[in-house]
ROZA-26565 format. One record per residue: y, x, z of N, C-alpha, C, CB in turn; residue number from 1. Coordinates in Angstrom, 3 decimals. Glycine has a CB too. Example, Ala and Ser with C-alpha at 12.3 -4.5 7.8 and 13.67 -1.06 7.14 Angstrom:
BEGIN
@nv -5.690; nu 13.190; nw 7.800; cav -4.500; cau 12.300; caw 7.800; cv -3.300; cu 13.200; cw 7.800; cbv -4.473; cbu 11.308; cbw 9.046; nr 1
@nv -2.250; nu 12.850; nw 7.080; cav -1.060; cau 13.670; caw 7.140; cv 0.030; cu 12.900; cw 7.870; cbv -0.598; cbu 14.084; cbw 5.725; nr 2
This chain:
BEGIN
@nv 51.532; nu -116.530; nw 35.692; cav 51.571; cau -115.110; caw 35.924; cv 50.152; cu -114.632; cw 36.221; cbv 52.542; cbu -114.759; cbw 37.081; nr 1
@nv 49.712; nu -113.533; nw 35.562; cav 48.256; cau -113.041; caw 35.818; cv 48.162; cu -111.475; cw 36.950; cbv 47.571; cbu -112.662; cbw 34.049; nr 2
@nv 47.751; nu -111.835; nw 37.834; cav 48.076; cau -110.649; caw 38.790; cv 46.860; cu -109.759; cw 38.895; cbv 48.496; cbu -111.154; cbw 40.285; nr 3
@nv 46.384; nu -108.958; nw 38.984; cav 45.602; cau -108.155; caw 39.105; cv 46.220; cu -107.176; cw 40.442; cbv 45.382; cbu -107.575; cbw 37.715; nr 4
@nv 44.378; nu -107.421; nw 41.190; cav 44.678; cau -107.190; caw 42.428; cv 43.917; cu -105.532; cw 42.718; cbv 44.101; cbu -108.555; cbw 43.367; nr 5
@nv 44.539; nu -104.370; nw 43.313; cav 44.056; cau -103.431; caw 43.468; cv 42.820; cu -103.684; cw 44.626; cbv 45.107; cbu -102.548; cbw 43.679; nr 6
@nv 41.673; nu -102.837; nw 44.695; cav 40.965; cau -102.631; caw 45.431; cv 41.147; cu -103.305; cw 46.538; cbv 40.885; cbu -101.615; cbw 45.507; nr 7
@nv 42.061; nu -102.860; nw 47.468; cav 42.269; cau -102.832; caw 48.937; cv 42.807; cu -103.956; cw 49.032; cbv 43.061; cbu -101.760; cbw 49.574; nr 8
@nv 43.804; nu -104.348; nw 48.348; cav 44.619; cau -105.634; caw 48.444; cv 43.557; cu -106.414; cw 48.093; cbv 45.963; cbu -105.836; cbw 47.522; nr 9
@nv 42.792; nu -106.397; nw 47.257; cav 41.699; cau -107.732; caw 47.482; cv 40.977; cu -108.204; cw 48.214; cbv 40.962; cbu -107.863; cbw 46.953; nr 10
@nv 40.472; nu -107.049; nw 48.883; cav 39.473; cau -106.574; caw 49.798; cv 40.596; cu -107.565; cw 50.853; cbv 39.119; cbu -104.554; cbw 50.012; nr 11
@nv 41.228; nu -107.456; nw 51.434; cav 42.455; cau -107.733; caw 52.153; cv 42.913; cu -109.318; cw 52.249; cbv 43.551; cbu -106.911; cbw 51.450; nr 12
@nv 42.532; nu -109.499; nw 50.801; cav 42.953; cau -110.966; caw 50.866; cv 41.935; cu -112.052; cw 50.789; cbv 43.849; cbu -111.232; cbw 49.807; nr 13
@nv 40.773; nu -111.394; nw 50.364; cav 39.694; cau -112.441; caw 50.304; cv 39.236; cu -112.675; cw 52.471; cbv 37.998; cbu -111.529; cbw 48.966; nr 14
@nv 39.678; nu -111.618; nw 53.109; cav 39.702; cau -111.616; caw 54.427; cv 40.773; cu -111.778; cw 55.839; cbv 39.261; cbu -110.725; cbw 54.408; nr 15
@nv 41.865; nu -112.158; nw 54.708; cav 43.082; cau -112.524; caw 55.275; cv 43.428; cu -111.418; cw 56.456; cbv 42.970; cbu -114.054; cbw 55.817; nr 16
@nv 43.461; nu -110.403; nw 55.800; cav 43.424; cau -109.074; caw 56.839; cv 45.369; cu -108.804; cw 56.896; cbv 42.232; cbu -107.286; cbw 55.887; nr 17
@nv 45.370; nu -108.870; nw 58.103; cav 46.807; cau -108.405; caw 58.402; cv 47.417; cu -107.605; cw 57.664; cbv 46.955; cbu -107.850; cbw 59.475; nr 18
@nv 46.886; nu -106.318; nw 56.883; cav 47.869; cau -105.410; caw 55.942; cv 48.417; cu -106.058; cw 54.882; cbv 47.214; cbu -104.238; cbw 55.319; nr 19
@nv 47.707; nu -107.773; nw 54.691; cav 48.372; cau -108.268; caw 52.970; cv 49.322; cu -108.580; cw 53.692; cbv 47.714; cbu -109.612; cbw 51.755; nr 20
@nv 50.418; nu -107.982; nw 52.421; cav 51.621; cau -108.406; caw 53.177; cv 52.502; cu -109.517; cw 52.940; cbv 52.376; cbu -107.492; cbw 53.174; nr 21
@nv 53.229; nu -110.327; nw 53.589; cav 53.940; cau -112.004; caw 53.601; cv 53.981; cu -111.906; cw 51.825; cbv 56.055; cbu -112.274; cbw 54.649; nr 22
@nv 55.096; nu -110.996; nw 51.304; cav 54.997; cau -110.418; caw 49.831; cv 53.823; cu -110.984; cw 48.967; cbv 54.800; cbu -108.827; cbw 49.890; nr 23
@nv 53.141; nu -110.251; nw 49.003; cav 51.303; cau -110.371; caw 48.532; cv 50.908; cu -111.522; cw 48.799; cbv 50.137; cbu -109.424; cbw 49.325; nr 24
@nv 50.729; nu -112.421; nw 49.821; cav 50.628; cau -113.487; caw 50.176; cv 51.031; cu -114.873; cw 49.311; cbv 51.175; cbu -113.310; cbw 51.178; nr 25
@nv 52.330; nu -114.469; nw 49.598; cav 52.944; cau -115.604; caw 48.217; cv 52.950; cu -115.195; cw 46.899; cbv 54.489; cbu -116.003; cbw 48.296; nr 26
@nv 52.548; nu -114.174; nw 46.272; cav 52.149; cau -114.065; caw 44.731; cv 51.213; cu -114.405; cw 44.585; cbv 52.114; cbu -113.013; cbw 44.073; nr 27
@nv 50.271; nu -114.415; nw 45.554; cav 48.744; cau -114.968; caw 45.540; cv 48.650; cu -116.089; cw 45.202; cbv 48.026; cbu -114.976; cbw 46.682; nr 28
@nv 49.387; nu -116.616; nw 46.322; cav 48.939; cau -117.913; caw 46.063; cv 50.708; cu -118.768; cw 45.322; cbv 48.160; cbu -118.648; cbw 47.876; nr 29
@nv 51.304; nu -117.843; nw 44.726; cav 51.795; cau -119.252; caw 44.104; cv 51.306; cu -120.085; cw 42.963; cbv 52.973; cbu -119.098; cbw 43.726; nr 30
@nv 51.616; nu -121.582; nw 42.777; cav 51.277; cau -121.907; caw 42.188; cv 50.822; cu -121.712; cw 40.594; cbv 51.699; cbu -122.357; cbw 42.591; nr 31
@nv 51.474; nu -120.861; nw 39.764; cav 50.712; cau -121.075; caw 38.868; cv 50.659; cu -119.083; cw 38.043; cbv 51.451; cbu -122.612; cbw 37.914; nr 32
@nv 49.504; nu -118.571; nw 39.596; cav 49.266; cau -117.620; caw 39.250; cv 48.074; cu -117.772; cw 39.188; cbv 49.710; cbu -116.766; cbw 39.769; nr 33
@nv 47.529; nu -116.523; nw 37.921; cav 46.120; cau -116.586; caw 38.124; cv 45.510; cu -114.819; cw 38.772; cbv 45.417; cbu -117.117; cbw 36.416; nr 34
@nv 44.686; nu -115.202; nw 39.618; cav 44.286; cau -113.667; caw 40.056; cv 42.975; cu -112.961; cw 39.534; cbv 44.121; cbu -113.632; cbw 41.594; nr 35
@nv 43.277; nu -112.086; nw 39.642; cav 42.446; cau -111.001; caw 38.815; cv 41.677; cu -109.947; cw 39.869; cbv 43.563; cbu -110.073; cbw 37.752; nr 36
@nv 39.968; nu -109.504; nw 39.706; cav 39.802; cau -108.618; caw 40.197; cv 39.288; cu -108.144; cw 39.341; cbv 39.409; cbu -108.601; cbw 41.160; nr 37
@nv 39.269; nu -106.512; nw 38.795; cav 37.973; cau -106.019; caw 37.955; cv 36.650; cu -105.534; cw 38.285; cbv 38.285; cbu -105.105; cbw 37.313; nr 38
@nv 36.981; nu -105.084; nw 37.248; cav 35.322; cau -104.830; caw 37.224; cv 35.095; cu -103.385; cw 38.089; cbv 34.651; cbu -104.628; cbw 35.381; nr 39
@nv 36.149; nu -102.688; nw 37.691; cav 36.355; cau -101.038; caw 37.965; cv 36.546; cu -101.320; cw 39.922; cbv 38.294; cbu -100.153; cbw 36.844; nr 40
@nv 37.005; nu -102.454; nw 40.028; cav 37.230; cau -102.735; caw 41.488; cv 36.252; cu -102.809; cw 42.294; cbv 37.818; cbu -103.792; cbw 41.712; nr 41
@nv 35.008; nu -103.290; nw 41.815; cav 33.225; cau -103.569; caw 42.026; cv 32.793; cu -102.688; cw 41.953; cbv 32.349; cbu -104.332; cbw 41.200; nr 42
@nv 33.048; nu -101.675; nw 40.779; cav 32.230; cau -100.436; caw 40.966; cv 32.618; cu -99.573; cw 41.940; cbv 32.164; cbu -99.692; cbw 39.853; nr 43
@nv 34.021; nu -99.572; nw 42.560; cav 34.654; cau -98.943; caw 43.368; cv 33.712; cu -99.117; cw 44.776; cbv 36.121; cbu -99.453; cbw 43.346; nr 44
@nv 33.990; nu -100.436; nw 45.049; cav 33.273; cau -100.686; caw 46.199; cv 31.439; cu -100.800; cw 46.197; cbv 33.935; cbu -101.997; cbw 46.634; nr 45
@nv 31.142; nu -101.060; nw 45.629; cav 29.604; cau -100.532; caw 45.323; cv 29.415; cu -98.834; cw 45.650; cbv 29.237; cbu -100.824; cbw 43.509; nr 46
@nv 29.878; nu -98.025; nw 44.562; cav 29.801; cau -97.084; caw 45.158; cv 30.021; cu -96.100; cw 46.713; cbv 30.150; cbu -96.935; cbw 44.490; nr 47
@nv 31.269; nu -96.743; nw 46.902; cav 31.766; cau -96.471; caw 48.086; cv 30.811; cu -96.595; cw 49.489; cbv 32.873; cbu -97.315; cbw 48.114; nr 48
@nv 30.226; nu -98.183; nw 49.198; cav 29.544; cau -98.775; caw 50.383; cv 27.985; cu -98.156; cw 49.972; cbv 29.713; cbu -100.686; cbw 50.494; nr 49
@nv 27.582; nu -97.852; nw 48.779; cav 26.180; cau -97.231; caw 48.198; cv 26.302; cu -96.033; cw 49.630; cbv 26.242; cbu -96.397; cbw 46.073; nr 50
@nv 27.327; nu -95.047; nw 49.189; cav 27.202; cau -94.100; caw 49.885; cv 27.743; cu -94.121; cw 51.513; cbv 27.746; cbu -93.211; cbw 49.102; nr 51
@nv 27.760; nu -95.078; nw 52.244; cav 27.271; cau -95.459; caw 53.418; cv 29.210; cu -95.016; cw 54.367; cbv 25.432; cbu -94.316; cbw 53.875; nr 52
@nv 30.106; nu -94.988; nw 53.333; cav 31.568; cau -94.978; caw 53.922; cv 32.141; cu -96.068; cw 55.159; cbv 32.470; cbu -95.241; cbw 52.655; nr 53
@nv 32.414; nu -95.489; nw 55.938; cav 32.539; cau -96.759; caw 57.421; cv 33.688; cu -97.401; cw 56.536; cbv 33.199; cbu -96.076; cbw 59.545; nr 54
@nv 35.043; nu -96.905; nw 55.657; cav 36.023; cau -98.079; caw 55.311; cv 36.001; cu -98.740; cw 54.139; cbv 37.260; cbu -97.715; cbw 55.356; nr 55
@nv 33.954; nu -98.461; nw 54.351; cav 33.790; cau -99.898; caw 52.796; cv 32.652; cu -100.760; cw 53.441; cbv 32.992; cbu -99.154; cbw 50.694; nr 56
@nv 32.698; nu -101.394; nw 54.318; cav 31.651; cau -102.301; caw 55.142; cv 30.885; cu -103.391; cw 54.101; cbv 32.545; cbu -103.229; cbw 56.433; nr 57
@nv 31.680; nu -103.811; nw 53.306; cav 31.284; cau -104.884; caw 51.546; cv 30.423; cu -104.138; cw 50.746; cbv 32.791; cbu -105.199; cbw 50.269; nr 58
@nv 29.275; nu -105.035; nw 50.457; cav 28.650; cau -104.669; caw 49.459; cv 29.691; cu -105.200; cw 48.307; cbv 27.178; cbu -105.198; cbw 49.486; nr 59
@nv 29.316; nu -104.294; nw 46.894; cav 29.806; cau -105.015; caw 45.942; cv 29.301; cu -106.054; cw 45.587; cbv 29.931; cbu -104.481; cbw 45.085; nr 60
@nv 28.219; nu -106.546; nw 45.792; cav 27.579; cau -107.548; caw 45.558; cv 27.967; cu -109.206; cw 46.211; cbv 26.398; cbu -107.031; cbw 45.917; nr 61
@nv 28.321; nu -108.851; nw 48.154; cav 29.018; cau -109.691; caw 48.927; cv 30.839; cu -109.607; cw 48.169; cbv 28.762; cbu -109.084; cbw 50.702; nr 62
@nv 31.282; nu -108.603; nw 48.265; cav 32.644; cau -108.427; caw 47.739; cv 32.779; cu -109.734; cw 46.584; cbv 32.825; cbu -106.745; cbw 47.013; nr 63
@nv 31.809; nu -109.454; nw 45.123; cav 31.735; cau -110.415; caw 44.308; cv 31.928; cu -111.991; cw 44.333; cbv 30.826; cbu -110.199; cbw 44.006; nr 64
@nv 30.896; nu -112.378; nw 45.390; cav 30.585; cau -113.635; caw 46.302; cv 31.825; cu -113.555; cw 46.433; cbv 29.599; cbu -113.710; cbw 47.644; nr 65
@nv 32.406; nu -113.182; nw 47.705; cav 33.994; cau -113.610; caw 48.364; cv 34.991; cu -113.792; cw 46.914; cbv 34.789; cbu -112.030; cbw 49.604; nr 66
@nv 34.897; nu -112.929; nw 45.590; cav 36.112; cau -112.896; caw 45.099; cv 35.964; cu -114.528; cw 44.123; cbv 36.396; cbu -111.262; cbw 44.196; nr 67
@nv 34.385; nu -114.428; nw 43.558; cav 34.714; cau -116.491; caw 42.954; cv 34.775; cu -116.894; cw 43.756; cbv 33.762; cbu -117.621; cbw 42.172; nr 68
@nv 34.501; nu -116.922; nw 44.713; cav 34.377; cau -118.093; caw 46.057; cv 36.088; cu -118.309; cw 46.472; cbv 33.267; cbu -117.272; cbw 47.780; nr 69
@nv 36.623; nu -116.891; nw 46.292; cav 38.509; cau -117.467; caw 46.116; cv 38.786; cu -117.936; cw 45.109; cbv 39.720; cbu -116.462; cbw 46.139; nr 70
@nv 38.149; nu -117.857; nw 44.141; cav 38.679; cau -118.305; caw 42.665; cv 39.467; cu -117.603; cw 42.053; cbv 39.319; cbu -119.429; cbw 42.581; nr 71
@nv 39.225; nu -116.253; nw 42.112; cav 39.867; cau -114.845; caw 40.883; cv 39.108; cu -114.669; cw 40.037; cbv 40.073; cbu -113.279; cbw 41.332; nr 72
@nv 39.406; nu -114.307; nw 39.110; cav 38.807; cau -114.108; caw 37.717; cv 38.655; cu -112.704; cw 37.948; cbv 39.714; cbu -114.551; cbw 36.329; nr 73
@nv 36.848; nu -112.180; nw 36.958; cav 37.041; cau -111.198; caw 37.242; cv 37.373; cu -110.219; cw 35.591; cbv 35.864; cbu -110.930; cbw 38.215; nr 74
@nv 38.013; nu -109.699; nw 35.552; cav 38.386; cau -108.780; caw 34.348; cv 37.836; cu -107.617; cw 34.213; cbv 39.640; cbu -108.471; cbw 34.285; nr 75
@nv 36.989; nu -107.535; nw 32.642; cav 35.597; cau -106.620; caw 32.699; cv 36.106; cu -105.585; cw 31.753; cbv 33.991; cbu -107.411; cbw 32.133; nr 76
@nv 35.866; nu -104.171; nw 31.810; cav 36.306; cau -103.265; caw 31.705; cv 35.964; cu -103.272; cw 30.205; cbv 35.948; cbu -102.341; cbw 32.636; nr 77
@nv 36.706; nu -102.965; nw 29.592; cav 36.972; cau -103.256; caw 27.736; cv 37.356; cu -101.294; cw 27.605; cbv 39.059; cbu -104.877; cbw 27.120; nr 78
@nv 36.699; nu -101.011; nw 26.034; cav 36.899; cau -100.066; caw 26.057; cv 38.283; cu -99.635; cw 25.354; cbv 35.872; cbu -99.662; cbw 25.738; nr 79
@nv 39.274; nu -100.281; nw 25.064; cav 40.646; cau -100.568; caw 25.127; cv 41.654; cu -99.458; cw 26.451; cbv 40.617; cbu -102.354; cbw 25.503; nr 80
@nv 40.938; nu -100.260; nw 27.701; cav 41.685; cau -99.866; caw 29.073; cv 41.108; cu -98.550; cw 29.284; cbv 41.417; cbu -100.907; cbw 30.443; nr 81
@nv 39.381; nu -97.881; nw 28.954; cav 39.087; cau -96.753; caw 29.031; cv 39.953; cu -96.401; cw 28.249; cbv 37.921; cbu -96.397; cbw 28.868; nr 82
@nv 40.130; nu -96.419; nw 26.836; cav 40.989; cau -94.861; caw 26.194; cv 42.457; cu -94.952; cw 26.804; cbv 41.202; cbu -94.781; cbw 24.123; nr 83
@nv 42.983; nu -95.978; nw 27.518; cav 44.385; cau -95.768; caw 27.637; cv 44.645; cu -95.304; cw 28.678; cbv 45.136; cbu -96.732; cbw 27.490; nr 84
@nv 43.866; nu -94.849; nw 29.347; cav 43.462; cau -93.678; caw 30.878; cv 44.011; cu -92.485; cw 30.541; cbv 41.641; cbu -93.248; cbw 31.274; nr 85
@nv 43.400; nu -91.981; nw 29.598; cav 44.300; cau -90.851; caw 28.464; cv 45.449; cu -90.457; cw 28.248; cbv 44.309; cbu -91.068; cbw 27.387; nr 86
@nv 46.651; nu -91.356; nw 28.065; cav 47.774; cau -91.458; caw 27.683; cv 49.093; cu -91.798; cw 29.198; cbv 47.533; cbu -92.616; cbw 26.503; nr 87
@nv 48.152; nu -91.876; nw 30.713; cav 48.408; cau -92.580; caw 31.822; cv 49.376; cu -90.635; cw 31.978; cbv 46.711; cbu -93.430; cbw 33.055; nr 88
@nv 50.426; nu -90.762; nw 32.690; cav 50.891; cau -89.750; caw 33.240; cv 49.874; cu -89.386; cw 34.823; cbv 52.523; cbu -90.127; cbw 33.396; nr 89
@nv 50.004; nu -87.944; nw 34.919; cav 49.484; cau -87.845; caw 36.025; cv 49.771; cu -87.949; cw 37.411; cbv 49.179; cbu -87.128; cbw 35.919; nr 90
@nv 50.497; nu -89.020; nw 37.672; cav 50.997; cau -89.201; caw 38.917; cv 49.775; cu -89.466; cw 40.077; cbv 52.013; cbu -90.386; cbw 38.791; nr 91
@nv 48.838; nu -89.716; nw 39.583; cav 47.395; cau -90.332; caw 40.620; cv 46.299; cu -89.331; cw 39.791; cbv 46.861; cbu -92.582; cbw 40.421; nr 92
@nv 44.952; nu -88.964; nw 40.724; cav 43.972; cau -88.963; caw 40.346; cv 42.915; cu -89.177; cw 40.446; cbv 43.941; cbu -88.557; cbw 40.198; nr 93
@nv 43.092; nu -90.378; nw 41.200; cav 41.864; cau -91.271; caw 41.655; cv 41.548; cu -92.280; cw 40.097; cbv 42.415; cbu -92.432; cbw 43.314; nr 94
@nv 40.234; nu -91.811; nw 39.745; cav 40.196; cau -92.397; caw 38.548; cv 39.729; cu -93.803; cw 38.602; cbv 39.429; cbu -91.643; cbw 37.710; nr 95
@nv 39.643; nu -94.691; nw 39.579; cav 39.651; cau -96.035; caw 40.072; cv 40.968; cu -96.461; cw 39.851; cbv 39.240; cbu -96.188; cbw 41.501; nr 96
@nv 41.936; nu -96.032; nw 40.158; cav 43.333; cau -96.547; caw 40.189; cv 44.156; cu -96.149; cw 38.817; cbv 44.086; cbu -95.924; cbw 41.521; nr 97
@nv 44.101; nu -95.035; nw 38.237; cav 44.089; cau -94.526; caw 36.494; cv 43.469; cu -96.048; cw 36.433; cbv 42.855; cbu -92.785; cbw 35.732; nr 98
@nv 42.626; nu -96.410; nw 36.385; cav 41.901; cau -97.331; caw 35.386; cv 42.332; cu -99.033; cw 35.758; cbv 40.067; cbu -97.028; cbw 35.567; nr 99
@nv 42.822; nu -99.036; nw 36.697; cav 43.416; cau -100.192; caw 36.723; cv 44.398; cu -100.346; cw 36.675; cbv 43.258; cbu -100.734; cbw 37.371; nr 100
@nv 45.197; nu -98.881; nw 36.408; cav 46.722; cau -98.964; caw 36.264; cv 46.822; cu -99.173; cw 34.325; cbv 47.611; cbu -97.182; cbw 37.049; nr 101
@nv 45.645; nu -98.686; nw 33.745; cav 45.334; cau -98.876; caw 32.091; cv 45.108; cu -100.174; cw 32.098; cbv 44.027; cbu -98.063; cbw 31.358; nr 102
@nv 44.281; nu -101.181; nw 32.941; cav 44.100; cau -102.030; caw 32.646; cv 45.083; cu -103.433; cw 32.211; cbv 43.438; cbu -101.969; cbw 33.348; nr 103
@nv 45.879; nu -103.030; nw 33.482; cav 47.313; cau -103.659; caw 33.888; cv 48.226; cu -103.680; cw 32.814; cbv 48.032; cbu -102.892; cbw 35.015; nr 104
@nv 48.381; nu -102.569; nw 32.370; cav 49.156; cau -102.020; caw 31.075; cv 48.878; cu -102.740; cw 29.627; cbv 48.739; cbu -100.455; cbw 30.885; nr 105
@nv 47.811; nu -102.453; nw 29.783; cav 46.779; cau -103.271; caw 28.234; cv 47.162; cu -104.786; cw 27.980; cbv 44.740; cbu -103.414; cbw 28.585; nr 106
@nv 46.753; nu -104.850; nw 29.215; cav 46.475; cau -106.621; caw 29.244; cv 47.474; cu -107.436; cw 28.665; cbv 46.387; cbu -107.264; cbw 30.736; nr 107
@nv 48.666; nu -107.043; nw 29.339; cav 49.398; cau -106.762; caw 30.320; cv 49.311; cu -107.748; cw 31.593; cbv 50.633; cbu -106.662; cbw 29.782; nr 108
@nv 48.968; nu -107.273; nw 32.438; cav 49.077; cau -107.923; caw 33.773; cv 49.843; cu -107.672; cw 34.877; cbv 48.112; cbu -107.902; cbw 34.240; nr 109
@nv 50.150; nu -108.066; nw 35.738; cav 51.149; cau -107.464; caw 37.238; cv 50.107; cu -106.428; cw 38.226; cbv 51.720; cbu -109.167; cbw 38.524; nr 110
@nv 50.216; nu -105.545; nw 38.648; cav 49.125; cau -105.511; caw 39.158; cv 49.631; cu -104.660; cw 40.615; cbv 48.007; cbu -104.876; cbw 38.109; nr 111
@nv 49.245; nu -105.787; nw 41.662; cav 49.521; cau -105.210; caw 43.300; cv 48.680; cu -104.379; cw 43.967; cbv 49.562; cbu -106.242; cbw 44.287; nr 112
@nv 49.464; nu -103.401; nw 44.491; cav 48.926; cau -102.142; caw 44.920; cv 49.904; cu -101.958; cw 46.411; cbv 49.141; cbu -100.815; cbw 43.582; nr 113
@nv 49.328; nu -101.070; nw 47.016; cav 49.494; cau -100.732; caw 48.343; cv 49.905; cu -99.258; cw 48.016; cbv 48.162; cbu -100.988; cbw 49.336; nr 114
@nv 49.734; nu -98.694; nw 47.231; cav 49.973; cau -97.248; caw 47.032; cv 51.040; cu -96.763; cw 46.304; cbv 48.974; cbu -96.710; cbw 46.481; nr 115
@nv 52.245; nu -96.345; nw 46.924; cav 53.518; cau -96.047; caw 46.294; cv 53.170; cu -95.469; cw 45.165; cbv 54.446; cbu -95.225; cbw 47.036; nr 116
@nv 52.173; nu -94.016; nw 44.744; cav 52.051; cau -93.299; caw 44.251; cv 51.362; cu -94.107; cw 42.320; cbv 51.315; cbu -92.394; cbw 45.361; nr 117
@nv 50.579; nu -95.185; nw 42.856; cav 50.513; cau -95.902; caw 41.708; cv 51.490; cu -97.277; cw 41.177; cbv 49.248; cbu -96.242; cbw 41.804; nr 118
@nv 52.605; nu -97.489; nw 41.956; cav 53.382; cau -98.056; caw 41.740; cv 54.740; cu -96.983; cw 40.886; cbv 53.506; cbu -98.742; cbw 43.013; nr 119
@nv 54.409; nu -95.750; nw 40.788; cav 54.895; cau -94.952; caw 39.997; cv 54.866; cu -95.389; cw 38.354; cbv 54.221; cbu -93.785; cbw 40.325; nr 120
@nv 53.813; nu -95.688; nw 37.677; cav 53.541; cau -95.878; caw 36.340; cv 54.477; cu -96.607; cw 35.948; cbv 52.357; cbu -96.384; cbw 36.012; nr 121
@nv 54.582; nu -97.934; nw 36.354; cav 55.370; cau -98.982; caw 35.711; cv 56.069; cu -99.862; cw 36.949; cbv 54.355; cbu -99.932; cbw 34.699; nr 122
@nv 57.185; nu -100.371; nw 36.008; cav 57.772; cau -101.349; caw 37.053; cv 56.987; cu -102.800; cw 37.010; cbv 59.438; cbu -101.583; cbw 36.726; nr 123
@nv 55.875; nu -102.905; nw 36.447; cav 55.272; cau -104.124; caw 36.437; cv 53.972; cu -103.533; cw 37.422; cbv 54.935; cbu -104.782; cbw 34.766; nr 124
@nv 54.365; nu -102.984; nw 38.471; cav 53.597; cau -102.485; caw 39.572; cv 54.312; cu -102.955; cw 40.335; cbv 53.299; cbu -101.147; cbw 39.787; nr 125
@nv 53.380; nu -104.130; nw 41.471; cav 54.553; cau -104.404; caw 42.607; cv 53.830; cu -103.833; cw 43.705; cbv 55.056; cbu -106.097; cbw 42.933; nr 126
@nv 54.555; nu -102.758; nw 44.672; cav 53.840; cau -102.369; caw 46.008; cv 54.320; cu -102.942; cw 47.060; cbv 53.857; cbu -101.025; cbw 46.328; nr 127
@nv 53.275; nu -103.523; nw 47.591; cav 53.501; cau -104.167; caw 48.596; cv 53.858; cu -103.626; cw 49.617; cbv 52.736; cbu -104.751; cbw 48.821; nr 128
């Protein structure tokens, strides 16, 4: 199973932060999943922490470090997942989460989120 991990939930799990939830926990790590962070997830937090936000303390650069150092793969933004941003209903408009909800879709991958509102798109959205 290939999971693709939203922002926060990664952020979350590379730090074993109390919000991942028991759920999240065991998709992570069962055995024969592979995890996913993107690329759009790096730029997220780069920017975020660029502009000096107290709830992005990670550089994208450290973020990176932590995510091989768990051993997630990282999945690089193909211009495939850009045009299918397009065709995404507008339930979200955080265009970080549009784009990993295209990505998810494309691939096709699972992709865990914390945010009811993007667990809207598809049922191959699991919210934790």
């Amino acid at each position: 199973m290939n999971l693709l991990l939203d922002t926060h939930v990664a952020l979350w799990a590379i730090a074993d932060d109390a919000r991942l939830s028991d759920k999240a926990r065991d998709l992570i790590l069962a055995p024969r999943t592979s995890v996913w962070v993107s690329t759009c997830s790096l730029w997220e937090i780069s920017i975020k922490h660029g502009l000096g936000r107290g709830d992005m303390p990670l550089s994208g650069q450290a973020a990176l470090a932590y995510f091989r150092q768990a051993g997630y793969s990282v999945l690089p933004v193909e211009p495939e997942h850009a045009v299918a941003v397009e065709n995404l209903p507008p339930h979200h408009q955080d265009p970080f989460d549009r784009l990993l909800v295209a990505q998810a879709l494309v691939e096709p991958m699972i992709l865990v989120t914390h945010d009811a509102t993007v667990a809207l798109y598809s049922d191959t959205i699991v919210l934790i």
